[in-house]
C-alpha positions in Angstrom: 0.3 -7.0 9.0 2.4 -4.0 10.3 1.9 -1.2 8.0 -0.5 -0.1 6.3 -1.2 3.1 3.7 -4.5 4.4 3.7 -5.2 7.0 1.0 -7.6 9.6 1.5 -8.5 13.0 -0.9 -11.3 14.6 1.5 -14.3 12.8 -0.1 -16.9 11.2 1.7 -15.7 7.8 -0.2 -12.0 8.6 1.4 -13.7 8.8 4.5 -15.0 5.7 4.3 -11.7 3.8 3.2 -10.0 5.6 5.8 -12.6 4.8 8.7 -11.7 0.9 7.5 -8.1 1.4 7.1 -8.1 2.4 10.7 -10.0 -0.4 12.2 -8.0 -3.1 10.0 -4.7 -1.3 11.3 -6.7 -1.1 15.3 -7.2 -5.2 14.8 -4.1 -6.2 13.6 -1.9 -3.4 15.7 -0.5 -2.1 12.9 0.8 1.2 12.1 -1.2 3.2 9.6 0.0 5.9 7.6 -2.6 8.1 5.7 -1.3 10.3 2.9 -2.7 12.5 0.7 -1.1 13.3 -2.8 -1.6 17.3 -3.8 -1.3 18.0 -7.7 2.4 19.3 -8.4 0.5 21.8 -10.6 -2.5 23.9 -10.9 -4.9 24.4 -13.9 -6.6 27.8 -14.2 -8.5 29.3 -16.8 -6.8 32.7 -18.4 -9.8 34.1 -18.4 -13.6 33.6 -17.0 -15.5 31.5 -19.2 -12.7 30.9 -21.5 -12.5 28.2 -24.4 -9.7 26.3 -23.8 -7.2 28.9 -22.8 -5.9 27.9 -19.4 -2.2 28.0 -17.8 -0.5 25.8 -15.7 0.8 27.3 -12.7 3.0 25.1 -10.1 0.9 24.3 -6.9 2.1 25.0 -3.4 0.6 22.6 -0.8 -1.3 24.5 1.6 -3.4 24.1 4.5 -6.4 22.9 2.7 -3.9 20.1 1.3 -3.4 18.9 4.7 -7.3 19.3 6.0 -8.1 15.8 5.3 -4.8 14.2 6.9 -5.5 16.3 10.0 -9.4 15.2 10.1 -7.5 11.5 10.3 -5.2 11.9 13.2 -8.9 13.2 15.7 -10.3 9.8 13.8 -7.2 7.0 14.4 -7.4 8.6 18.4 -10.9 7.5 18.5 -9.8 3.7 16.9 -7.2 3.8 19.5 -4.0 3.8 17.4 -1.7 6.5 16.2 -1.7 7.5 12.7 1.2 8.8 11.3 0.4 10.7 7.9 2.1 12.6 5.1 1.8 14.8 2.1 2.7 14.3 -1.2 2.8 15.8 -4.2 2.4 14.7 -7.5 0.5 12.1 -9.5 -1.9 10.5 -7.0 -1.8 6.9 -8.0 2.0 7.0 -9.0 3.1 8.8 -5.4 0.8 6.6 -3.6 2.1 3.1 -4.7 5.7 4.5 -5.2 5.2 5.5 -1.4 3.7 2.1 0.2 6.8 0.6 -1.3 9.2 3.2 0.4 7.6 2.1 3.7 7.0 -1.1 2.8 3.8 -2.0 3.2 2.1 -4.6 3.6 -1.9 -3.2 2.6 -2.8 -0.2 0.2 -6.0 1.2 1.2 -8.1 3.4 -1.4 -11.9 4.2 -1.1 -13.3 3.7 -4.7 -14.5 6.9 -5.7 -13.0 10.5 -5.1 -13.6 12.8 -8.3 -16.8 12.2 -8.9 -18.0 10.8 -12.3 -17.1 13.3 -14.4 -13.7 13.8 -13.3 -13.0 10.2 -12.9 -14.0 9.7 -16.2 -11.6 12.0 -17.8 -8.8 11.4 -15.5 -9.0 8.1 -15.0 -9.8 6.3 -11.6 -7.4 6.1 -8.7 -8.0 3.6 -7.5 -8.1 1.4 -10.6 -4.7 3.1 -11.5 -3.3 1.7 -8.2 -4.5 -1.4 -8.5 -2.3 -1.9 -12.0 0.6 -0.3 -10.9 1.0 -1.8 -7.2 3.5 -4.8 -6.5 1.5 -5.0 -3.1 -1.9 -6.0 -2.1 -4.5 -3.4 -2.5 -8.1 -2.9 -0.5 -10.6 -0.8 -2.7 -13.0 0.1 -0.3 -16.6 0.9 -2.0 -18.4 3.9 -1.2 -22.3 2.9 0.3 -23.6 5.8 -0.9 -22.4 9.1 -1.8 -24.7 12.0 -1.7 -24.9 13.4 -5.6 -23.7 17.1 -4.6 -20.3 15.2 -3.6 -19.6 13.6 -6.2 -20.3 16.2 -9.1 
């Protein structure tokens, strides 16, 4: 193995996939790249408490778009390798297989819950969307437990 993408959001069930990624990439010396995939746009409501009037805004990565992949470089030191990460933008699954084949990888890594239930169950799972689309092998690594007030 010599590359490997390890997906991460910020939840405490990315944390866990990345935390695996990193040792599989420590024990096989290969190079992992964590990435993150921002939304391309924003939802707000027009108004507080509105009924279905929202607008769609286009989103500009920020900061807190690159919290989690900088939480991953202080975590790879401690594994002993060097992570190299990036930022994408768009749909999550979609830029996250379309990106371990630009690299070529040989491992995706994705932790098996990120939304929480609600949200996953409206937008569809990640995980399960990169599993169907990927040409490459995928790891879905399952949360061992994931406090409620993170998930909803």
């Amino acid at each position: 193995m010599n590359r490997i993408v390890i997906a991460t959001d910020g939840s405490p069930a990315a944390h866990e996939a990345v935390e695996y990624g990193l040792e599989l990439a420590a024990e096989h010396g290969a190079e992992p790249i964590v990435v993150h995939v921002a939304p391309a746009r924003e939802v707000l409501p027009v108004a507080p408490f509105s009924m279905g009037g929202v607008v769609s805004v286009p989103h500009e990565p920020d900061e807190h778009d690159r919290a989690s992949l900088d939480e991953t470089v202080e975590l790879a030191a401690r594994y002993g390798v060097e992570a190299r990460t990036e930022l994408l933008v768009g749909d999550a699954a979609h830029e996250i297989v379309a990106y371990a084949e630009y690299v070529d990888a040989d491992l995706i890594v994705v932790g098996s819950r990120g939304h929480g239930t609600i949200a996953g169950a409206l937008l569809g799972s990640v995980s399960a969307r990169v599993l169907h689309e990927a040409k490459r092998p995928v790891l879905v690594v399952r949360a061992a437990t994931v406090p409620a007030e993170a998930v909803a």
